[in-house]
C-alpha positions, 0 to 999 in steps of 0.5 A: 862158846862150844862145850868140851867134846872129846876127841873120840866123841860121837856127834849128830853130824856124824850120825845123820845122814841127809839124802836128796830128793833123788836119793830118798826117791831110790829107797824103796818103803822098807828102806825109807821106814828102816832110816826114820826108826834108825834116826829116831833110836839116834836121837833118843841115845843121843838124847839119853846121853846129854847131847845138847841139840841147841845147833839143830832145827828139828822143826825145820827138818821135820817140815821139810821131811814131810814137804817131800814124803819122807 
């Protein structure tokens, strides 16, 4: 059962962002470090805020992430 959210609240959805390989190719180092520290300082506001990370697979992010340099 999903818990109460206000209409004007603010999700992890609509703060990640997932780039492809070809994408993430792009970005030069500054802009890759730039996305790690933005997502880091994300997850810790959420985090401070009660933000229930139950749906999400970190570990299989992470895993991925390092899988292709990221």
């Amino acid at each position: 059962m999903d818990s109460y959210k206000p209409d004007n609240a603010v999700t992890y959805d609509d703060v990640h962002i997932d780039f492809t390989l070809d994408e993430w190719a792009l970005l030069n180092p500054s802009q890759k470090s730039l996305y790690k520290d933005v997502m880091l300082e994300t997850y810790r506001n959420l985090t401070s805020i009660g933000y229930s990370w139950e749906n999400h697979n970190f570990e299989e992010h992470c895993q991925s992430a390092r899988r292709h340099g990221r």
